[in-house]
C-alpha positions as YAML, in Angstrom:
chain: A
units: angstrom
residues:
- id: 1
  name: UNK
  ca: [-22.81, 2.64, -16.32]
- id: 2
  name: UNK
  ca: [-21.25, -0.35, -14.55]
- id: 3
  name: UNK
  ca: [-17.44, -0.82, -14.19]
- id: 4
  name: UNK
  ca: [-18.21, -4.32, -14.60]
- id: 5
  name: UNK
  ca: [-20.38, -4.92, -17.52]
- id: 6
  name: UNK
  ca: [-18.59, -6.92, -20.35]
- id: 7
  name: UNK
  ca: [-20.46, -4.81, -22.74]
- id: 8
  name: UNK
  ca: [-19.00, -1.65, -21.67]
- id: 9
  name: UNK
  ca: [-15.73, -2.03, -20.14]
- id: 10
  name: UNK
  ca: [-15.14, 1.37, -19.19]
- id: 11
  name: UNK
  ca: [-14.54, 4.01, -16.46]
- id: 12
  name: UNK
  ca: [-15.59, 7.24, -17.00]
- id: 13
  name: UNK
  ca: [-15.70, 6.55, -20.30]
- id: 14
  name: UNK
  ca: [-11.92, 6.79, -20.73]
- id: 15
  name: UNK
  ca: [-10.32, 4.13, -19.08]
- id: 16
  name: UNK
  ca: [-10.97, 0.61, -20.98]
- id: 17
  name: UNK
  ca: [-11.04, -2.43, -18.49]
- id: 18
  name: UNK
  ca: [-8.86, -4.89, -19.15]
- id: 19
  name: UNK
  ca: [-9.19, -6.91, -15.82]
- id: 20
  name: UNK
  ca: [-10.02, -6.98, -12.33]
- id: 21
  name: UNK
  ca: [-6.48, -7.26, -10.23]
- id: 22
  name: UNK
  ca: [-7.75, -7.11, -7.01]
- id: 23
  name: UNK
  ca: [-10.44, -6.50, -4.72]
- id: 24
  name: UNK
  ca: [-10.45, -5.27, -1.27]
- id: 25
  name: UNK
  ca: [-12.86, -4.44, 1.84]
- id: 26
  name: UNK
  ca: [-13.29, -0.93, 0.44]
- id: 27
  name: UNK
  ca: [-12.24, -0.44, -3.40]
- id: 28
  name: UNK
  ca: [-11.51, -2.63, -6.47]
- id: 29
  name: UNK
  ca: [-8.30, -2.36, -8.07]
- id: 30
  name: UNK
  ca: [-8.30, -2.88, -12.29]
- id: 31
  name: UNK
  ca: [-6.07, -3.46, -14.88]
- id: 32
  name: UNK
  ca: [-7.35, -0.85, -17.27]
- id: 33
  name: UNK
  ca: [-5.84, 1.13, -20.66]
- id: 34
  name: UNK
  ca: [-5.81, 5.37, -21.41]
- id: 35
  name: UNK
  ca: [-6.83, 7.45, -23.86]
- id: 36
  name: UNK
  ca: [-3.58, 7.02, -25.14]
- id: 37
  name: UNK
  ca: [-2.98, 3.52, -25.01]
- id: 38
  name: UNK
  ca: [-0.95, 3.20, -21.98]
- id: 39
  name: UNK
  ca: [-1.79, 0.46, -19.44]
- id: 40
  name: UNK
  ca: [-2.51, 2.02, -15.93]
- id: 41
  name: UNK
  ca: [-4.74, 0.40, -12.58]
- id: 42
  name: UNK
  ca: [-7.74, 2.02, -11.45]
- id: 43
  name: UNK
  ca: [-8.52, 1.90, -7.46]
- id: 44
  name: UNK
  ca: [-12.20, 2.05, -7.56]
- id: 45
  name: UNK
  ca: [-14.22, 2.81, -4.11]
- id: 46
  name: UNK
  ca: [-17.09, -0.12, -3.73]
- id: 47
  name: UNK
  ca: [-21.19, 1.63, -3.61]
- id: 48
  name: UNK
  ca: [-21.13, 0.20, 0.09]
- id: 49
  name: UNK
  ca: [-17.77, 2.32, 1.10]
- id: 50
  name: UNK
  ca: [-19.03, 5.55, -0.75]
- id: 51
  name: UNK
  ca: [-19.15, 7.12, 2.72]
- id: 52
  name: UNK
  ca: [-15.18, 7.00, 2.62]
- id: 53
  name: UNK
  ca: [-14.84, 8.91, -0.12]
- id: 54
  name: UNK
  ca: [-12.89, 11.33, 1.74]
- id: 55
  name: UNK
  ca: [-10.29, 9.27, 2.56]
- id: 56
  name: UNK
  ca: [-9.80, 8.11, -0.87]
- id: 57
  name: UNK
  ca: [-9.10, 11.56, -1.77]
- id: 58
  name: UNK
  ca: [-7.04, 12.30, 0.71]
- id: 59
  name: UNK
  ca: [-5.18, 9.25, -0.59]
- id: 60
  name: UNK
  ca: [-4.75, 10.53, -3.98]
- id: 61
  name: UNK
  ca: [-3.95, 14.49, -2.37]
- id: 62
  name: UNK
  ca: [-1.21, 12.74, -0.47]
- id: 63
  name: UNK
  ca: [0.59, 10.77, -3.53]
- id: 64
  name: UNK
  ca: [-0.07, 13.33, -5.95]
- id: 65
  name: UNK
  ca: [2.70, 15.39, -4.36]
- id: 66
  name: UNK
  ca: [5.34, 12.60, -3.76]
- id: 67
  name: UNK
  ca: [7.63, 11.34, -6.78]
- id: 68
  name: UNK
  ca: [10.21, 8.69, -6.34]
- id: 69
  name: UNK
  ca: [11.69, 5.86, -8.09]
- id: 70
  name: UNK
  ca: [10.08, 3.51, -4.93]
- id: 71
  name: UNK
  ca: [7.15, 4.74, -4.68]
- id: 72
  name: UNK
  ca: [3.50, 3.96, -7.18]
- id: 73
  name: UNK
  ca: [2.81, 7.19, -8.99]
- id: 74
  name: UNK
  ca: [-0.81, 8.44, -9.10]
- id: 75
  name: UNK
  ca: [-2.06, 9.99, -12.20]
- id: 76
  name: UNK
  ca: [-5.88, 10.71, -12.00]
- id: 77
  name: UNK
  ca: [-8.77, 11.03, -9.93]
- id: 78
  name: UNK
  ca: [-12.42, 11.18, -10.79]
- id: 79
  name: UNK
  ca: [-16.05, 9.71, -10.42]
- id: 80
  name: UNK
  ca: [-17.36, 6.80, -12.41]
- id: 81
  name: UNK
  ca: [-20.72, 7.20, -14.05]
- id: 82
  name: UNK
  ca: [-22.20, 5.94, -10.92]
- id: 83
  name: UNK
  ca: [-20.48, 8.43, -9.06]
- id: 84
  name: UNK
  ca: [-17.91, 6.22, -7.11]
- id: 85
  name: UNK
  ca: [-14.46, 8.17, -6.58]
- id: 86
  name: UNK
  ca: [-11.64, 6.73, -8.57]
- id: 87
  name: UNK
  ca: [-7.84, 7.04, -8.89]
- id: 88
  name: UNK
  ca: [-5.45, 5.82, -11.49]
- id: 89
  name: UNK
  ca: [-1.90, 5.37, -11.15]
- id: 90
  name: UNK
  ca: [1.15, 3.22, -12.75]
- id: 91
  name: UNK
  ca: [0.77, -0.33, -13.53]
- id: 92
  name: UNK
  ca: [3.50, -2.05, -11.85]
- id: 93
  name: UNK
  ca: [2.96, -5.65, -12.71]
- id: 94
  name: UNK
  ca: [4.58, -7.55, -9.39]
- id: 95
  name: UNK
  ca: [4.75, -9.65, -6.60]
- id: 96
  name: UNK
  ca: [4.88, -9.04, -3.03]
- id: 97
  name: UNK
  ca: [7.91, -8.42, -1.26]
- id: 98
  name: UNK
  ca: [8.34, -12.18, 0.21]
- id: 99
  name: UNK
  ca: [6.79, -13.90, -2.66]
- id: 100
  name: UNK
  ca: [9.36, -12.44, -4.81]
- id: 101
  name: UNK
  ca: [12.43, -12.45, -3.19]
- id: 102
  name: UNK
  ca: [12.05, -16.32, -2.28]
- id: 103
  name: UNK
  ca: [15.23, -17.93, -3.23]
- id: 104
  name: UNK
  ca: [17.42, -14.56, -3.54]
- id: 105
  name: UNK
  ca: [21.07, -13.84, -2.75]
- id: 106
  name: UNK
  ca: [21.14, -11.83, 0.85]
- id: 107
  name: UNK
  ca: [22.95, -9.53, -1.31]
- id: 108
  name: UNK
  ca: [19.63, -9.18, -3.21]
- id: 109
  name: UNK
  ca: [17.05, -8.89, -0.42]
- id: 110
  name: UNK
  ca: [19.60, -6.49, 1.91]
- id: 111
  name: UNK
  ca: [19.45, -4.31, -1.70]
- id: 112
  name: UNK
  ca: [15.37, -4.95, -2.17]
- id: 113
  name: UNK
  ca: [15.29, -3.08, 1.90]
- id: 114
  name: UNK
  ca: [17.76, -0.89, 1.00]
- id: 115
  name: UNK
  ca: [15.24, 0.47, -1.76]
- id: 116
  name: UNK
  ca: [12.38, -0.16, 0.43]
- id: 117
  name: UNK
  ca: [14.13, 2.29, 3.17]
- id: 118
  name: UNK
  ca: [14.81, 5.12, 0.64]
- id: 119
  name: UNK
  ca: [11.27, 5.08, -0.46]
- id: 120
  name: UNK
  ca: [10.17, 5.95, 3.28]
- id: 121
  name: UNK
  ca: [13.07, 7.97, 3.94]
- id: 122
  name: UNK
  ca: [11.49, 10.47, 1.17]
- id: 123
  name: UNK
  ca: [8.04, 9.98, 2.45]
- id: 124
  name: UNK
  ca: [9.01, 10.68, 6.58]
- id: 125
  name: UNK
  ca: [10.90, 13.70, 5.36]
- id: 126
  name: UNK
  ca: [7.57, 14.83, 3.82]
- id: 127
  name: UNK
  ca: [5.69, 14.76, 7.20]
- id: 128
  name: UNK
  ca: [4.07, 11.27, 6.16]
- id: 129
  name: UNK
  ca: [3.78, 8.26, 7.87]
- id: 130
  name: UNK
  ca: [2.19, 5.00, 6.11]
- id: 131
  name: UNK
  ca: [1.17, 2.81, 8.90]
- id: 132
  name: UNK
  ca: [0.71, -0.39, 6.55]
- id: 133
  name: UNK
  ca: [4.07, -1.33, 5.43]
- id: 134
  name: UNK
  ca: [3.67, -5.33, 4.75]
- id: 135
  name: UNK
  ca: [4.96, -7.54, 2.08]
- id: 136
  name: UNK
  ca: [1.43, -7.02, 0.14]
- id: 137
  name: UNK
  ca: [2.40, -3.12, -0.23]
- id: 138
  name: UNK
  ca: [6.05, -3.82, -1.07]
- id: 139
  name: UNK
  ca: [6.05, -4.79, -5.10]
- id: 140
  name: UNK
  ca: [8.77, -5.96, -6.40]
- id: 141
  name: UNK
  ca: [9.83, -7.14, -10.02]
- id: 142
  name: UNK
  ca: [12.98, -8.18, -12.02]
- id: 143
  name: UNK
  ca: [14.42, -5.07, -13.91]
- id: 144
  name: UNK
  ca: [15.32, -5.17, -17.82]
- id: 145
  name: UNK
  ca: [19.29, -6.06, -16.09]
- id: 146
  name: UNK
  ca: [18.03, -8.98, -14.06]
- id: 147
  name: UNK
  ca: [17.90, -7.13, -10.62]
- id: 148
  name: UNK
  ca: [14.99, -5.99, -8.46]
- id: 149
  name: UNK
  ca: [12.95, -3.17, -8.80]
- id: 150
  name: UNK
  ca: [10.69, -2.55, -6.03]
- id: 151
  name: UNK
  ca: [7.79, -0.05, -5.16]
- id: 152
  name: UNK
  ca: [6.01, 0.70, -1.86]
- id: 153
  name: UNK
  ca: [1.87, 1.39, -2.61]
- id: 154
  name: UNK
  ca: [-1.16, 1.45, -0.92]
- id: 155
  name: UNK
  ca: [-1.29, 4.31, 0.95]
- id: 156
  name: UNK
  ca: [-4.70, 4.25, 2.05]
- id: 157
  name: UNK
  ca: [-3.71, 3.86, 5.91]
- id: 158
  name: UNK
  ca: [-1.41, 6.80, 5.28]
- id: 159
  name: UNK
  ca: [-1.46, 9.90, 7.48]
- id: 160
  name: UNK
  ca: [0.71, 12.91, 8.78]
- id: 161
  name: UNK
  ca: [2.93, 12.45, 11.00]
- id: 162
  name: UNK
  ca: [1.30, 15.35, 13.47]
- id: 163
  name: UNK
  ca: [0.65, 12.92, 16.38]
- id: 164
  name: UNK
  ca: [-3.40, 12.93, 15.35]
- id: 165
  name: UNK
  ca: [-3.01, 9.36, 13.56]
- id: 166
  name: UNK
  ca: [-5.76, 7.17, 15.15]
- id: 167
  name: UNK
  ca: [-4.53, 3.47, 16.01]
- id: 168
  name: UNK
  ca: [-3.91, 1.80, 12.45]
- id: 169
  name: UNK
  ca: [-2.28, -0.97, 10.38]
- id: 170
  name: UNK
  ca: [-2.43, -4.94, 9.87]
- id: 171
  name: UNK
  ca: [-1.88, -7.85, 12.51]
- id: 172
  name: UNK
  ca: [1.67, -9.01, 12.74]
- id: 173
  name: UNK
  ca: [3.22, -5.80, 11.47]
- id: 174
  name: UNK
  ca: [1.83, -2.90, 13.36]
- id: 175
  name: UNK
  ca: [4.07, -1.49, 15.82]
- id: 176
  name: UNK
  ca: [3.44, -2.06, 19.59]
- id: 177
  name: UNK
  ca: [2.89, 1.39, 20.72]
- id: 178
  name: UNK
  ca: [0.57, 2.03, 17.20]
- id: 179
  name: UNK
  ca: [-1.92, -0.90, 18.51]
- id: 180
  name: UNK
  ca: [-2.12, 0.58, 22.09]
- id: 181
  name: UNK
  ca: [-2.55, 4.20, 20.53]
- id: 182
  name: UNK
  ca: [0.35, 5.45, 23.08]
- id: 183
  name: UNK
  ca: [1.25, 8.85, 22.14]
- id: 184
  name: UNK
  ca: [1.88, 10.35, 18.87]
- id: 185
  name: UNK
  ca: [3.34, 7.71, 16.50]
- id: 186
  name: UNK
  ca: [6.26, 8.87, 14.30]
- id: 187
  name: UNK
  ca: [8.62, 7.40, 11.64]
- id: 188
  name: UNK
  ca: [9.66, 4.57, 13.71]
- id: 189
  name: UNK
  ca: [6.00, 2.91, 13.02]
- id: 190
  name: UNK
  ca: [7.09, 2.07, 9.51]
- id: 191
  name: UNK
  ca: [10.86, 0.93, 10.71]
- id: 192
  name: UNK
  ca: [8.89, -1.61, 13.12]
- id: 193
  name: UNK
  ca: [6.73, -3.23, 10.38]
- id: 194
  name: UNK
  ca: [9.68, -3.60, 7.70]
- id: 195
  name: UNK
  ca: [11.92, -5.41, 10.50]
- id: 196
  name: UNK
  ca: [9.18, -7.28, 10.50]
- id: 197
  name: UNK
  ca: [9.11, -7.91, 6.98]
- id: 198
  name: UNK
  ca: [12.66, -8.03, 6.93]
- id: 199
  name: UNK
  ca: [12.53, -11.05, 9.73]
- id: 200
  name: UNK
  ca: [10.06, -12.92, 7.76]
- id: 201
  name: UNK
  ca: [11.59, -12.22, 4.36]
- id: 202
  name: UNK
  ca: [15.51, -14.09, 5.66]
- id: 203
  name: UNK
  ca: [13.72, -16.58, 8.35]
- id: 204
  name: UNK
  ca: [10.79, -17.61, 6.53]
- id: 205
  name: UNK
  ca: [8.28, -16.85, 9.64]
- id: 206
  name: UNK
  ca: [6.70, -14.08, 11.62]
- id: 207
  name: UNK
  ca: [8.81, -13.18, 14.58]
- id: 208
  name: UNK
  ca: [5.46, -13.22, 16.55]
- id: 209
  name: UNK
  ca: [2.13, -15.88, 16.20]
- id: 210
  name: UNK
  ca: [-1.04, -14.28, 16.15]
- id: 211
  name: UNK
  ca: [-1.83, -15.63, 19.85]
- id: 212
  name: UNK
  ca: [1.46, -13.78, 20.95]
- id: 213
  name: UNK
  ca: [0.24, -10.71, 19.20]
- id: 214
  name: UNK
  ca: [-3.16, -10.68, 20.97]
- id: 215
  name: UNK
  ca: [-1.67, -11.53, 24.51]
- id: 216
  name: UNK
  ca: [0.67, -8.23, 23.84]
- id: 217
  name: UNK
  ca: [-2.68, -6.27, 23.09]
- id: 218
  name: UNK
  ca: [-4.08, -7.59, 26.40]
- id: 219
  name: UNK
  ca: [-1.37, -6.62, 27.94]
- id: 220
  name: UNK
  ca: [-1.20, -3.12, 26.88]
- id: 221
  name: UNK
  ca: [-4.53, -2.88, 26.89]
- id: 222
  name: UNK
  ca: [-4.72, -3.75, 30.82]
- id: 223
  name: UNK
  ca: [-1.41, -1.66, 31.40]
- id: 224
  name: UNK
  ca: [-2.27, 1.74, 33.29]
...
């Protein structure tokens, strides 16, 4: 059946749609209830993406054996009725890093990295690199004592750190030497992009336009 019907809300006839969240080149993201009444979101691949299937799985394989207080937990994987893969994890209702730490104490956002840098600690230390950390994959949300509470997720650029990694991430934050595929990328990938986010999140900007960025390319492109 489809995912979307208002008729039949459902995914594999388990999971009740409650609303779309979010919707990407590749997979859907809902808003969806368990069995057991317990709100979770649902990362659905699109028909026209089926081919990357794999990687979807391998997304799921590579969460399903990390658990940390910073990092989204995954719960489930399957196929809907139409036989797209699917994962569920925890619903963390939030905004992105920026967004949501407009207006803070520096006391607050130096925290917000702090928690940030402990959730890749645990990941690098498990042979993983990310390659996508950006303000849109760092949630964050005021805990039940007023502070911040903050997640990394999407881990669909994810890969081991085993020097294979083909050149990945987004504009703005990938690291130099990630863009130019120079060498075998390691930990200090993900420490590029959150001084990135860390510049924009106290100075309001980018530290580089998108012209700069694609002069650098050039650059390294032409370099020998």
């Amino acid at each position: 059946m489809t995912i979307e019907s208002p008729t039949r809300p459902r995914i594999e006839g388990r999971y009740e749609v409650i609303e779309r969240l979010g919707e990407g080149g590749q997979a859907s993201v809902f808003r969806a209830r368990d069995p057991h009444g317990a709100e979770v979101a649902i990362k659905v691949l699109k028909a026209a993406a089926s081919r990357a299937g794999s990687s979807l799985s391998r997304e799921f394989a590579a969460l399903a054996t990390l658990k940390h207080p910073n990092l989204i937990a995954v719960l489930d994987y399957g196929n809907t009725d139409e036989g797209l893969p699917f994962f569920s994890c925890e619903y963390f209702p939030a905004r992105d890093f920026v967004s949501a730490l407009h207006g803070a104490s520096a006391e607050a956002k130096l925290g917000a990295l702090a928690q940030v840098l402990r959730g890749l600690e645990y990941i690098h230390t498990r042979g993983l690199i990310h390659f996508d950390v950006k303000p849109a994959n760092l949630l964050v949300r005021k805990d039940a004592q007023g502070g911040f509470q903050v997640k990394i997720s999407d881990f669909g650029l994810a890969a081991p750190a085993d020097g294979n990694a083909t050149a990945r991430g987004t504009p703005h934050y990938i690291a130099p030497e990630v863009a130019r595929g120079a060498g075998a990328a390691d930990r200090r990938a993900d420490l590029y992009s959150l001084g990135v986010v860390a510049y924009e999140l106290f100075c309001g900007v980018r530290p580089f336009p998108t012209c700069a960025i694609a002069r650098r390319r050039r650059a390294s492109a032409a370099s020998p």
